[in-house]
N, C-alpha and C positions, 0 to 999 in steps of 0.2 A: 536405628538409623543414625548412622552420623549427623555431626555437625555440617559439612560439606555438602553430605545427599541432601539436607535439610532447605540449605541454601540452592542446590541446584533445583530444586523442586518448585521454590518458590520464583525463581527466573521463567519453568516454564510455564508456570503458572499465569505469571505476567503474558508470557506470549501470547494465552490464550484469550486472555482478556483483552489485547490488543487488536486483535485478529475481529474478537468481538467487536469491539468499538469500528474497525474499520469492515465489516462487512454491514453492519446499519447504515454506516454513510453512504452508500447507494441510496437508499429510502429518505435519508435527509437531502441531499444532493437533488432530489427528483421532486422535493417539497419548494424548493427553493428554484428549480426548475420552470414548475410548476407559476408560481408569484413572479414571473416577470424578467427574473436573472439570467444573465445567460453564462452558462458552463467557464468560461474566459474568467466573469468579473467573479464568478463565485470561489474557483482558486485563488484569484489572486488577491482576493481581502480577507482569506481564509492565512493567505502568507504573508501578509502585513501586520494581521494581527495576531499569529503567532508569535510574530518575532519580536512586536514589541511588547509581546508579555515576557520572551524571553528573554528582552533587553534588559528588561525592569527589575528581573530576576539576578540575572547575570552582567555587569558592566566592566567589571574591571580590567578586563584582556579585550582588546578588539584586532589585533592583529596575533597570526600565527607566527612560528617561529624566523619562515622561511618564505620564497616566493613559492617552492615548489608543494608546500603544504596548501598554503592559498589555493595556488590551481587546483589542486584535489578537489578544498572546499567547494570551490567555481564548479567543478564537474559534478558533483555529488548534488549542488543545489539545483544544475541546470536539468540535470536526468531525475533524481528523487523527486522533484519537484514538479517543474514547468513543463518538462515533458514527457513527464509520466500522463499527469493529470491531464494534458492538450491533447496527446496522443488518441489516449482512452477517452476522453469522451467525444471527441470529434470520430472516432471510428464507431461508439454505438449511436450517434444519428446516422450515420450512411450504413453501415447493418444490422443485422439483428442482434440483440442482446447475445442470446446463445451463440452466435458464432466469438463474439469479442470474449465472452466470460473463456470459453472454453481458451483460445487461444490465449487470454491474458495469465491462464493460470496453468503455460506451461514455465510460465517464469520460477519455480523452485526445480523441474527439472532442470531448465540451464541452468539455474545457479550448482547444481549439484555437478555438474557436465565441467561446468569453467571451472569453479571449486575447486574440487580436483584436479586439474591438472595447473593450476596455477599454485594451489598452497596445498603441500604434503600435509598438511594435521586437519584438513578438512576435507579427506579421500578417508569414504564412507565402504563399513563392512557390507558381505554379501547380507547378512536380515535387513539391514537399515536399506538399501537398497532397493528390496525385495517389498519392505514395507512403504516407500516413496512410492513404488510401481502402484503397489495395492490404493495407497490413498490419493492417484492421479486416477484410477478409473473409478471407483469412488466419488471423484469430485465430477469427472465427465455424467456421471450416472443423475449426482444432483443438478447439472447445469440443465442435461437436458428434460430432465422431470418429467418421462416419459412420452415426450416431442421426439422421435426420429428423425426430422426431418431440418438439414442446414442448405440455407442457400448461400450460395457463389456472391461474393461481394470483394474484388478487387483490393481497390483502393480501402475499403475498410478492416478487410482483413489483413493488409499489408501495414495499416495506423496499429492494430490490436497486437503484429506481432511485434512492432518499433517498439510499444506500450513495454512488451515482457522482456524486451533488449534493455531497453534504457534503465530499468529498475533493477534488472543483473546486473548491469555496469554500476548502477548507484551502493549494491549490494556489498561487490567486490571490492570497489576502490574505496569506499567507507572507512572497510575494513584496516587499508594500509593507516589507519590515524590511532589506532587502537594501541592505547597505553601513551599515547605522547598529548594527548590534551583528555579535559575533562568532558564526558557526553553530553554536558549542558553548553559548554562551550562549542562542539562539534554541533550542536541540533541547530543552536542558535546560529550560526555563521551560514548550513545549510540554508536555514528560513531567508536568513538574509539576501542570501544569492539568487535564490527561489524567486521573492518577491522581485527584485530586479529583471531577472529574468522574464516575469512575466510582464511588464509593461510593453515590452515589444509584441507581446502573442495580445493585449489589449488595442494595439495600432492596428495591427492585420485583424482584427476581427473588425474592427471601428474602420477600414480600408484607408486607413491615415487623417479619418477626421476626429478634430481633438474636441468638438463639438459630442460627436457619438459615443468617444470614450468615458468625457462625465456623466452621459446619460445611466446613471444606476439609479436604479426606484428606490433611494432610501426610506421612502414613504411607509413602503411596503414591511418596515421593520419593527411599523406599530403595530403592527400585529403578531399577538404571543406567539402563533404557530414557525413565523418566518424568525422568529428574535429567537427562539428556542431553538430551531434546528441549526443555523447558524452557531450557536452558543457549540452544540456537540460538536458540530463540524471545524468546530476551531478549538477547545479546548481539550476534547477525549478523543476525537479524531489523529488532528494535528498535532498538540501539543505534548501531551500526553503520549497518545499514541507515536511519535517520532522520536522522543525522548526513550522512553521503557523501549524501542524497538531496538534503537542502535545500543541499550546498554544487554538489550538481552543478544543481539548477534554477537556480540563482544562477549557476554560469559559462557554461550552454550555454542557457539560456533555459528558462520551465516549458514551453512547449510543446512544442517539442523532446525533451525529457528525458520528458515524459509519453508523448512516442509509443514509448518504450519500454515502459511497462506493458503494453503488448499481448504482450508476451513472456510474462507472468506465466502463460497457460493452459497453454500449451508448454513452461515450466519445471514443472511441475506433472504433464502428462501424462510428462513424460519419466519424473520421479522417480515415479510412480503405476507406472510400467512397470516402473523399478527394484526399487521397495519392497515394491509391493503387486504385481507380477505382474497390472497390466492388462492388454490387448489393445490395440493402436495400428495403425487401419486406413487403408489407403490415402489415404484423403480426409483423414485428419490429416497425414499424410506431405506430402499436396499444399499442406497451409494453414500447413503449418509454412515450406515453401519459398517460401510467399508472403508470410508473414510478415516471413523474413528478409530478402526482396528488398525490402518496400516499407520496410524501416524503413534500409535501404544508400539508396533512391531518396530517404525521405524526410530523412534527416541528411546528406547529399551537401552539401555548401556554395555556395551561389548564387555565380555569376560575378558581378561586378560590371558 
């Protein structure tokens, strides 16, 4: 194996561990749920103190080249971020989990859909294709874990599909920064916009009292279980996990690298099975193996 294969292996390697880390945070997110927080203040002290680890890391550039780079930044931080995160979780309180998961993860099919037709070197062969199909029913098979049954929710199914728009948009336009600044500098500036961002989604949940906004149970952080999940949820989550994500859509392509989000329900059921003592039925078992095989069929590397 070459030098190159060598390297590219180890990029998606990172993917997977990525994907890892963020399909637990559902189970961290719901601990933290759980203790008193609410969904709003949990992103947005997760993007505060991302950034200022990556401030601490990174200081020497605070401004991009240009204005029209900035706006990127702004758009990438307002959709990656604030309203990915708002979207998606204010849609699984008004419906069922299963409806949101499934809907939220046809987000690598559109990115594969707009991909293509916006950027020629990320229009995908008929296996890869073929393989994306396979591990989208695959992932529907693990969502519903042998549940047939989805109810009609409007308004939250309508939050689930904004959830898999806004993170294609975050996907694509990322992308156009690739090679003109450094991904620690790109992650960083996201976080930034992110956290800004969400102070206003902290007003509307607090209904404009600045009384309700400070009300966070920091109390609640004496406790190893809340300080621990937290710690994930901002350092292998977010930081980590945001960093390694945008340097691997930048060396294996965003569609590519997206067709691993379908791993996310599968990392989730596992750790649901670990943590919480779910149930994992047959038909998960079958979607998980199909999962794995079309995303092997679909990052297989075309012959020339």
């Amino acid at each position: 194996m070459t030098p190159s294969r060598n390297n590219m292996a180890l990029w998606h390697l990172l993917a997977v561990v990525t994907v890892a880390f963020w399909g637990t945070s559902f189970v961290s997110t719901k601990v933290l749920l759980n203790h008193g927080f609410s969904a709003v203040q949990i992103f947005t002290m997760r993007f505060v103190v991302t950034y200022l680890l990556l401030l601490a890391a990174s200081h020497k550039q605070f401004r991009s080249k240009n204005w029209k780079h900035e706006l990127i930044l702004f758009i990438c931080g307002i959709t990656g971020c604030t309203l990915y995160f708002w979207t998606e979780n204010t849609a699984l309180s008004l419906a069922p989990s299963s409806n949101v998961s499934l809907i939220v993860c046809i987000t690598p099919l559109l990115i594969m859909i707009f991909g293509g037709l916006f950027y020629k070197s990320e229009r995908l062969g008929k296996r890869q294709i073929l393989g994306c199909f396979i591990t989208f029913i695959g992932m529907v098979l693990v969502v519903l874990n042998g549940k047939f049954i989805l109810k009609l929710s409007p308004l939250g199914d309508f939050l689930a599909i904004s959830a898999a728009l806004v993170w294609t948009i975050y996907s694509l336009v990322v992308r156009k920064l690739n090679g003109e600044y450094s991904t620690l500098f790109i992650t960083r500036k996201i976080f930034f916009y992110g956290a800004l961002t969400s102070i206003p989604a902290l007003f509307i949940e607090a209904g404009g009292s600045v009384a309700k906004v400070a009300d966070i149970p920091w109390h609640n952080f004496a406790e190893p279980v809340v300080a621990l999940n937290f710690l994930c949820l901002t350092v292998f989550s977010s930081l980590f996990g945001y960093l390694v994500w945008n340097k691997v859509m930048k060396q294996i392509g965003t569609v590519l690298a997206s067709n691993y989000l379908y791993a996310i329900p599968l990392v989730t059921i596992i750790t649901a099975v670990i943590a919480l003592s779910e149930r994992i039925t047959p038909v998960a078992i079958a979607g998980a193996a199909a999962t794995v095989a079309g995303m092997i069929i679909a990052e297989m590397k075309r012959k020339p």
